[in-house]
N, CA, C and O atoms as a GROMACS GRO file, in nm:
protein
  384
    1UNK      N    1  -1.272  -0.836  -3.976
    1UNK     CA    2  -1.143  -0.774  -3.992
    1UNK      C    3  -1.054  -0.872  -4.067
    1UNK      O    4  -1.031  -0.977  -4.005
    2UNK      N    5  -0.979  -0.856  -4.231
    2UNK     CA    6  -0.953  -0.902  -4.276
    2UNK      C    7  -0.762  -0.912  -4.192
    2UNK      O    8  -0.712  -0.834  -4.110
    3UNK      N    9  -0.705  -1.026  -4.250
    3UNK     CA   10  -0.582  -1.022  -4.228
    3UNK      C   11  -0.467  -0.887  -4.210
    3UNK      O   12  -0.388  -0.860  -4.119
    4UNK      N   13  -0.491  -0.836  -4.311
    4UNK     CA   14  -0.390  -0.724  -4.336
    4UNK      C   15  -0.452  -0.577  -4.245
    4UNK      O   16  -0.379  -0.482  -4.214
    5UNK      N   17  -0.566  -0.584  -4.222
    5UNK     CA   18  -0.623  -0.503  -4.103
    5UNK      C   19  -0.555  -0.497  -3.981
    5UNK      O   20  -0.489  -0.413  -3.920
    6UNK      N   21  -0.602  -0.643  -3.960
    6UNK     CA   22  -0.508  -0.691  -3.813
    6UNK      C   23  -0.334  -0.664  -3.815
    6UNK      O   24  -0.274  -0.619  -3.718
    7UNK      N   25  -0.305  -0.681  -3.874
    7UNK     CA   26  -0.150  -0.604  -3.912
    7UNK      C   27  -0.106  -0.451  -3.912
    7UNK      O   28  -0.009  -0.391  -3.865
    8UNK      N   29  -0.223  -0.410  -3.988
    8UNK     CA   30  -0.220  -0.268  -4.029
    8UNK      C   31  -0.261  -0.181  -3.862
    8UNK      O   32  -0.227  -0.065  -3.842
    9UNK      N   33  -0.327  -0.253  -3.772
    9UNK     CA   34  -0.401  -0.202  -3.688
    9UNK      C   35  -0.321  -0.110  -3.590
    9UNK      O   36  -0.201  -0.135  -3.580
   10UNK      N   37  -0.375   0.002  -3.510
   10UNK     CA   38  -0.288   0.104  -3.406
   10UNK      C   39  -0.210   0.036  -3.277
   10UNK      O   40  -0.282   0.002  -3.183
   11UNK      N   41  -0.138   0.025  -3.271
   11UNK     CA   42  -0.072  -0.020  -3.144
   11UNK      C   43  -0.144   0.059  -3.022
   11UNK      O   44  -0.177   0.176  -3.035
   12UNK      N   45  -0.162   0.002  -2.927
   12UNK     CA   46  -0.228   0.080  -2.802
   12UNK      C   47  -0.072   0.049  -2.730
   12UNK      O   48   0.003  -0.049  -2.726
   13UNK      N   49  -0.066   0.203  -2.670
   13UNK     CA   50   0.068   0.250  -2.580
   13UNK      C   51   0.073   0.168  -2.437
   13UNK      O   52  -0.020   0.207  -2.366
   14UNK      N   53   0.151   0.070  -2.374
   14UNK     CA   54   0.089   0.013  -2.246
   14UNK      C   55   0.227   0.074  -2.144
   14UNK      O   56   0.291   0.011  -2.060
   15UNK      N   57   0.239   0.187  -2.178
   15UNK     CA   58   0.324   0.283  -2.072
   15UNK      C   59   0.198   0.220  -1.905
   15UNK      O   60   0.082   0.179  -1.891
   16UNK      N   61   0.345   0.259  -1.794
   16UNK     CA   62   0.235   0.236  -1.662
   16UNK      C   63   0.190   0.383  -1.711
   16UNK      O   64   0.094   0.353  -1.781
   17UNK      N   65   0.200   0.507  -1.718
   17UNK     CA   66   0.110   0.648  -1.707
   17UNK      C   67   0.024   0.594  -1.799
   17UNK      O   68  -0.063   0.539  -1.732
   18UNK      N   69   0.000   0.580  -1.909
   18UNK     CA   70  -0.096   0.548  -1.998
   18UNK      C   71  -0.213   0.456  -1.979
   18UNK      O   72  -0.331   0.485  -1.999
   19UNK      N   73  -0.172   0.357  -1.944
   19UNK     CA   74  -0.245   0.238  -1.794
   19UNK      C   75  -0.292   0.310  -1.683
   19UNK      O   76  -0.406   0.284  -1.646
   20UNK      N   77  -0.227   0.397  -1.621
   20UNK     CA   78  -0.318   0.432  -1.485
   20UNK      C   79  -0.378   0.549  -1.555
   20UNK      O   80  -0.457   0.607  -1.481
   21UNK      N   81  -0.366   0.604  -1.676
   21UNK     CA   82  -0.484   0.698  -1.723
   21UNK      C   83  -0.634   0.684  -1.711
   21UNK      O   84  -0.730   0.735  -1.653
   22UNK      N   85  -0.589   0.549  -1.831
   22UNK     CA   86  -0.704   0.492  -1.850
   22UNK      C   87  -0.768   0.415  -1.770
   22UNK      O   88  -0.888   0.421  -1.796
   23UNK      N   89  -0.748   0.353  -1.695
   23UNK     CA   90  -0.790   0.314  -1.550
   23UNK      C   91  -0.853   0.432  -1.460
   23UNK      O   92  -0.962   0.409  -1.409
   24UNK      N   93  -0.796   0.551  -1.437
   24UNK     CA   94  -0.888   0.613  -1.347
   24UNK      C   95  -0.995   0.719  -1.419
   24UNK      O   96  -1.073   0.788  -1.353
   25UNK      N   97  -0.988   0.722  -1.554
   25UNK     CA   98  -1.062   0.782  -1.620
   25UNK      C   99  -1.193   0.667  -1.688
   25UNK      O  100  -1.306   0.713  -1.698
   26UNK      N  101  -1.167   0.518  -1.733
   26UNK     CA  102  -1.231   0.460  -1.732
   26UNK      C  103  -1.264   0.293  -1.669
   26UNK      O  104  -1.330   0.214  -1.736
   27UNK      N  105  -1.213   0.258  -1.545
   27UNK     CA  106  -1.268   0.172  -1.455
   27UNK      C  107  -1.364   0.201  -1.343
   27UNK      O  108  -1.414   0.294  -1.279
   28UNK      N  109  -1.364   0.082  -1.353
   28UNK     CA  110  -1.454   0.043  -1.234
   28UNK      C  111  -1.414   0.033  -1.095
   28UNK      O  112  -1.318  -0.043  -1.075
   29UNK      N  113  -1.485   0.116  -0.949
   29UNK     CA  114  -1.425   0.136  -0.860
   29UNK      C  115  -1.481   0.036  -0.755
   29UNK      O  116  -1.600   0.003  -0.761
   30UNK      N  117  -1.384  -0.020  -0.643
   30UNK     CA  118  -1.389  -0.117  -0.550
   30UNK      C  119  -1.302  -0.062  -0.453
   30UNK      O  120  -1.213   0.024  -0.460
   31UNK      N  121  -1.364  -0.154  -0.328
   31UNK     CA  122  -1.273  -0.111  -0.187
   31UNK      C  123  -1.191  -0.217  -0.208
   31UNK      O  124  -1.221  -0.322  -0.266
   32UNK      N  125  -1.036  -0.174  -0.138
   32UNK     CA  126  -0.971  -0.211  -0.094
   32UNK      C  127  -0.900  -0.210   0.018
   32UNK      O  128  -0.921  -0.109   0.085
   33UNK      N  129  -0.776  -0.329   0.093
   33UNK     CA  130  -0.755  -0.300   0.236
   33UNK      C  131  -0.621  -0.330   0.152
   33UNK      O  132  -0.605  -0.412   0.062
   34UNK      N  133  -0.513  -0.222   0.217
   34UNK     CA  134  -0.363  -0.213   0.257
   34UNK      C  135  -0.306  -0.339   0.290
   34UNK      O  136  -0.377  -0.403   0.368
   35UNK      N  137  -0.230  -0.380   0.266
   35UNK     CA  138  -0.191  -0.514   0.334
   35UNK      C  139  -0.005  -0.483   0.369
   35UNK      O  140   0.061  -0.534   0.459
   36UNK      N  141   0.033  -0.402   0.285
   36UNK     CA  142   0.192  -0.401   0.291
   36UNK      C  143   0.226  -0.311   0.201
   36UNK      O  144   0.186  -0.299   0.085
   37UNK      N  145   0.290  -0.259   0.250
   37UNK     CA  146   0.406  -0.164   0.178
   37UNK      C  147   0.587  -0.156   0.163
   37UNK      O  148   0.652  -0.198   0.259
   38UNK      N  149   0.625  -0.128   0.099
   38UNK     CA  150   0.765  -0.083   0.109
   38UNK      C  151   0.835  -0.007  -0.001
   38UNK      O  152   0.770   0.044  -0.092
   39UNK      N  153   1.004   0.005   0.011
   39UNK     CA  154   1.031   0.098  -0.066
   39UNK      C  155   1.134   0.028  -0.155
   39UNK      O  156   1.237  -0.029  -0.122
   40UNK      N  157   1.096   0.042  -0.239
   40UNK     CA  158   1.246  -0.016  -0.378
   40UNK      C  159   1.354   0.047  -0.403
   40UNK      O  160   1.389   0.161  -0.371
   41UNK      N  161   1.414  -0.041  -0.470
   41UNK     CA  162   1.555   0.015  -0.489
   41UNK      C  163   1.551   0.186  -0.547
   41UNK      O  164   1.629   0.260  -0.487
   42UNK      N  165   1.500   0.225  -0.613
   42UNK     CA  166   1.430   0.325  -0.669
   42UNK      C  167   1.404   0.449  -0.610
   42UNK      O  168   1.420   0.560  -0.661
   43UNK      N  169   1.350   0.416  -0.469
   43UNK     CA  170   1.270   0.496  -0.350
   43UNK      C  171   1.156   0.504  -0.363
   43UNK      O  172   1.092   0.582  -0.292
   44UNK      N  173   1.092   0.420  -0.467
   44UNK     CA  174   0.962   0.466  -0.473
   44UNK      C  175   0.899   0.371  -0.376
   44UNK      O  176   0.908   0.248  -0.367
   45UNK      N  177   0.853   0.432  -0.328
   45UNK     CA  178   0.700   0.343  -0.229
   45UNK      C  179   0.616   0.264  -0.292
   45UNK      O  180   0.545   0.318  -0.377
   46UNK      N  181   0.600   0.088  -0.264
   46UNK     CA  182   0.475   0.035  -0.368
   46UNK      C  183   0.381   0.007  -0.214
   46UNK      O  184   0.422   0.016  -0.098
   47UNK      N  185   0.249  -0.030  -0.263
   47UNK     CA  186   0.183  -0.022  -0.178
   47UNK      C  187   0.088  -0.158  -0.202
   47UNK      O  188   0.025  -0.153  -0.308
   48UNK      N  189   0.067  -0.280  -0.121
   48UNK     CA  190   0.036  -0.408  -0.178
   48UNK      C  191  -0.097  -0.385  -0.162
   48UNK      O  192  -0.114  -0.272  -0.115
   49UNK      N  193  -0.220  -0.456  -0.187
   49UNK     CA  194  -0.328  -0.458  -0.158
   49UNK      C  195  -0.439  -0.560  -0.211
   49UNK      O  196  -0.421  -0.645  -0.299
   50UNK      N  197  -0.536  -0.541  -0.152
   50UNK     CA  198  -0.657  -0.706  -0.188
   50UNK      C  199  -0.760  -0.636  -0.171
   50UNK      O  200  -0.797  -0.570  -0.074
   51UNK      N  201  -0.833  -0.663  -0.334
   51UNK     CA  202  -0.986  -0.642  -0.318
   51UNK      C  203  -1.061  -0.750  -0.398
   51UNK      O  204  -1.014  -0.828  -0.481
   52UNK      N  205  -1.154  -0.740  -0.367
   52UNK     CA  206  -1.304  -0.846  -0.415
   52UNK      C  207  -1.376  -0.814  -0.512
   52UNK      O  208  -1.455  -0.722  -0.496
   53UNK      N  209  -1.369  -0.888  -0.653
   53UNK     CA  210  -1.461  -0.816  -0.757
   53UNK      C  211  -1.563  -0.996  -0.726
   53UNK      O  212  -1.505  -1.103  -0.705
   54UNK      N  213  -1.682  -0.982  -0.730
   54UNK     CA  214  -1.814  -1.070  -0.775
   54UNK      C  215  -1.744  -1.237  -0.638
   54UNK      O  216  -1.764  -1.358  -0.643
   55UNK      N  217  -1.660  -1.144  -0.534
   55UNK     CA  218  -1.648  -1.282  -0.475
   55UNK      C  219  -1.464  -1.313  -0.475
   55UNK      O  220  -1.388  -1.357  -0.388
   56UNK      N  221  -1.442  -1.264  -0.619
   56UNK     CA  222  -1.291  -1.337  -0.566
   56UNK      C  223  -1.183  -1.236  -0.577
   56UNK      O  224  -1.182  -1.139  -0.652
   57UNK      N  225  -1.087  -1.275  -0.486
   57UNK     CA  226  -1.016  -1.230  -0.396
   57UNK      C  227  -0.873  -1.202  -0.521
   57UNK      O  228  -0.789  -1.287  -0.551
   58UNK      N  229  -0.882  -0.997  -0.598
   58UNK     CA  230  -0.732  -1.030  -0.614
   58UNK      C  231  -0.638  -0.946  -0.516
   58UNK      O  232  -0.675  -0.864  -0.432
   59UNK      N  233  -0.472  -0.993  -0.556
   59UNK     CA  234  -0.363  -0.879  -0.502
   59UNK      C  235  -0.301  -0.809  -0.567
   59UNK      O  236  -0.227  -0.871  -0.644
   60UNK      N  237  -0.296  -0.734  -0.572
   60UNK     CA  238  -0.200  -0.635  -0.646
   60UNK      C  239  -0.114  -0.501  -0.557
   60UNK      O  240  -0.132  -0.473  -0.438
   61UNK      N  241  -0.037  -0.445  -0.635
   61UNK     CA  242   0.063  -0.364  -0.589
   61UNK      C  243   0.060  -0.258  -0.662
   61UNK      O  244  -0.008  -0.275  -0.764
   62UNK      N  245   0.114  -0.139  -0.651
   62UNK     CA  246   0.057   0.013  -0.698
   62UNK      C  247   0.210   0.078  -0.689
   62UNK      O  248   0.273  -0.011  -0.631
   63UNK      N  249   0.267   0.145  -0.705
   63UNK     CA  250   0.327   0.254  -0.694
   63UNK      C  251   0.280   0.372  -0.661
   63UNK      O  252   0.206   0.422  -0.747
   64UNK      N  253   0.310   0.477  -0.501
   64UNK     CA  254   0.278   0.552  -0.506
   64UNK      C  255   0.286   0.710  -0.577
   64UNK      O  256   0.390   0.722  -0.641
   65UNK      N  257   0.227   0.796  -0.579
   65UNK     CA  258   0.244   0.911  -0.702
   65UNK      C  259   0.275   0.987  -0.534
   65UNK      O  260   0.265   0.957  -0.415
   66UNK      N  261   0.313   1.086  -0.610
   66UNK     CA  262   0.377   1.246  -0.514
   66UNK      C  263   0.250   1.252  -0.438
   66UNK      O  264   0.262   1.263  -0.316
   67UNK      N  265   0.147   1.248  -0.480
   67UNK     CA  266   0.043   1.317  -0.391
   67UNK      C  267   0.027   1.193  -0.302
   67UNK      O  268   0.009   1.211  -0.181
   68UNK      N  269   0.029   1.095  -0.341
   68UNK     CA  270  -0.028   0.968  -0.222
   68UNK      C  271   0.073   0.989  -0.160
   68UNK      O  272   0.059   1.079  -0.077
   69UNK      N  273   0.202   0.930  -0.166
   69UNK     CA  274   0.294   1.028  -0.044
   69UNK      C  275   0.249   1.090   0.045
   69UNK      O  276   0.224   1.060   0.161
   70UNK      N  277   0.237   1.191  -0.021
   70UNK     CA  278   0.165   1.314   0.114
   70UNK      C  279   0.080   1.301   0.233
   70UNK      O  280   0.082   1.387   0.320
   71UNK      N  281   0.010   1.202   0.238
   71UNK     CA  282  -0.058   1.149   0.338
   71UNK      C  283  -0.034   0.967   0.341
   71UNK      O  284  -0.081   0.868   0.285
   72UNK      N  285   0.078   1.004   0.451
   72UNK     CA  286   0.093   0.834   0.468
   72UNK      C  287  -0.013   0.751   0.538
   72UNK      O  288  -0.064   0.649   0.493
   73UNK      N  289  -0.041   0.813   0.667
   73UNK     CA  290  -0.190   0.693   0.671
   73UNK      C  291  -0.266   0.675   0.604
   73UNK      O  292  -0.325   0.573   0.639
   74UNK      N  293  -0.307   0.718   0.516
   74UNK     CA  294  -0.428   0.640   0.404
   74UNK      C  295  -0.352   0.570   0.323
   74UNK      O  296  -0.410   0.552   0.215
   75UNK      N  297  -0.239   0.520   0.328
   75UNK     CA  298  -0.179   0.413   0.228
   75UNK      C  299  -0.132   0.300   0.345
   75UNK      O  300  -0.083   0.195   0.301
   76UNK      N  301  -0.144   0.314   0.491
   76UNK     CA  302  -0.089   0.268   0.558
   76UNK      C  303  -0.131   0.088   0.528
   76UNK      O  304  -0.208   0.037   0.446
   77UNK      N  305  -0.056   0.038   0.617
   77UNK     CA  306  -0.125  -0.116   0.604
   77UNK      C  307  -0.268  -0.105   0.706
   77UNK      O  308  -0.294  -0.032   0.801
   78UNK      N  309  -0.332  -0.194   0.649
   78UNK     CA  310  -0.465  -0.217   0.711
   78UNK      C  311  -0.529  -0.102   0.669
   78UNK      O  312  -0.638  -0.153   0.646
   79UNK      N  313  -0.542   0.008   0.644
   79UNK     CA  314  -0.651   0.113   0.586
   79UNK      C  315  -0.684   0.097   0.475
   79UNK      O  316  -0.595   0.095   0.390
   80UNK      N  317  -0.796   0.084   0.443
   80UNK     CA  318  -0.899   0.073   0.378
   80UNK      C  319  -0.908   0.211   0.236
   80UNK      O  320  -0.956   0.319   0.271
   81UNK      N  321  -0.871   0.199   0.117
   81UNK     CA  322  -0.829   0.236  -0.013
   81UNK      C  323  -0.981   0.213  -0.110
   81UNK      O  324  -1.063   0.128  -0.076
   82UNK      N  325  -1.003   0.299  -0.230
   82UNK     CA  326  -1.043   0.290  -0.329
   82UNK      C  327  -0.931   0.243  -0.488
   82UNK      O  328  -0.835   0.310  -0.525
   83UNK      N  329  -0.970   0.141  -0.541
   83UNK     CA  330  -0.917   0.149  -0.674
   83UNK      C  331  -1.006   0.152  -0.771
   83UNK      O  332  -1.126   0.168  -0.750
   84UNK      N  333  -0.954   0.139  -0.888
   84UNK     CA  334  -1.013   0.123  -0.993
   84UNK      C  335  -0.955   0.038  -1.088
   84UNK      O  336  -0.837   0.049  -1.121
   85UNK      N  337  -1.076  -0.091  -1.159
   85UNK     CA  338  -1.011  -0.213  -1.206
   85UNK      C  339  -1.061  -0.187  -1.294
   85UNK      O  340  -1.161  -0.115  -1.296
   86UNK      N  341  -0.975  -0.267  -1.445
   86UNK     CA  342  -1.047  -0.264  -1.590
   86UNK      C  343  -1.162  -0.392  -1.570
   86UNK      O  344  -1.141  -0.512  -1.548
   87UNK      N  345  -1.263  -0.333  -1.582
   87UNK     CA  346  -1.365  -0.461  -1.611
   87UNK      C  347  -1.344  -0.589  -1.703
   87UNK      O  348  -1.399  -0.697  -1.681
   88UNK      N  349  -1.250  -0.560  -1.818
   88UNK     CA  350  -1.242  -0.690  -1.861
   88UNK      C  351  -1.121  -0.776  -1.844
   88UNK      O  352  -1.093  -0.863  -1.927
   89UNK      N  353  -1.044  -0.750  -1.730
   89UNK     CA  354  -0.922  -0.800  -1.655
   89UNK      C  355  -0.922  -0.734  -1.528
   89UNK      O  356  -0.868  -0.624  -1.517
   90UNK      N  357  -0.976  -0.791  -1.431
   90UNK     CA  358  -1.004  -0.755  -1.238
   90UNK      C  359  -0.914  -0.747  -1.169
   90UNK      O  360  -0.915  -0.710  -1.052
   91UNK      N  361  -0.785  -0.795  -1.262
   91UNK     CA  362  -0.653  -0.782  -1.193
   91UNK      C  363  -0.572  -0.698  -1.230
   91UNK      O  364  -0.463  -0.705  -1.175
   92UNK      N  365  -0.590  -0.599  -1.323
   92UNK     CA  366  -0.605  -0.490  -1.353
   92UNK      C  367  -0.623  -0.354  -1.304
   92UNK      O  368  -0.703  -0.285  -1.366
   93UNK      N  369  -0.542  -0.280  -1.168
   93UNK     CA  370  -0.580  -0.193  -1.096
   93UNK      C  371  -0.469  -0.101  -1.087
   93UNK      O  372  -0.356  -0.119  -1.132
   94UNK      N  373  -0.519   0.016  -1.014
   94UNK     CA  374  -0.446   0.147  -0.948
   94UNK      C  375  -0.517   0.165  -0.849
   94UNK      O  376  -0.638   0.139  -0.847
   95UNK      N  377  -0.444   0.216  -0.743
   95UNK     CA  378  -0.492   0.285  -0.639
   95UNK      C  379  -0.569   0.432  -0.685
   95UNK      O  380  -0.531   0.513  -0.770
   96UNK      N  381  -0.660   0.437  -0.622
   96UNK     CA  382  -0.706   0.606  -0.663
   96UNK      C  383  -0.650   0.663  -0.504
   96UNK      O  384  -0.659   0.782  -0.474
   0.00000   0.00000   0.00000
């Protein structure tokens, strides 16, 4: 790829919807455990959490959508979650 390629090249959109698109349409899925939650200035609910890719340990935080709402114990702390991480950054996740 010559210089003016790399210039010329498409911007990829890094909206969060555009990010958790592509994340649950193309990552990789792992367990996770709840660790904490709360609510922001906002009202939105984030939801903290820790999972294990090949051994190590990341954390991350999610925002919940309308439907996770809807059932608060499965976001609760300590219950046990699916995400999905970009394989080529593990720290990289959404809650599914």
């Amino acid at each position: 790829m010559g210089f003016l390629s790399f210039l010329r090249r498409n911007k990829r959109d890094n909206s969060a919807e555009t990010r958790r698109e592509l994340l649950l349409k193309h990552g990789r899925i792992a367990d996770a455990t709840i660790i904490d939650s709360e609510i922001n200035d906002a009202g939105q609910e984030i939801a903290h959490y820790i999972y294990s890719i090949h051994g190590v340990d990341f954390e991350s935080s999610d925002i919940l959508t309308e439907e996770q709402r809807l059932d608060p114990l499965k976001y609760a702390p300590g219950a046990g979650v699916t995400v999905r991480f970009d394989p080529r950054n593990h720290g990289n996740s959404v809650l599914v």
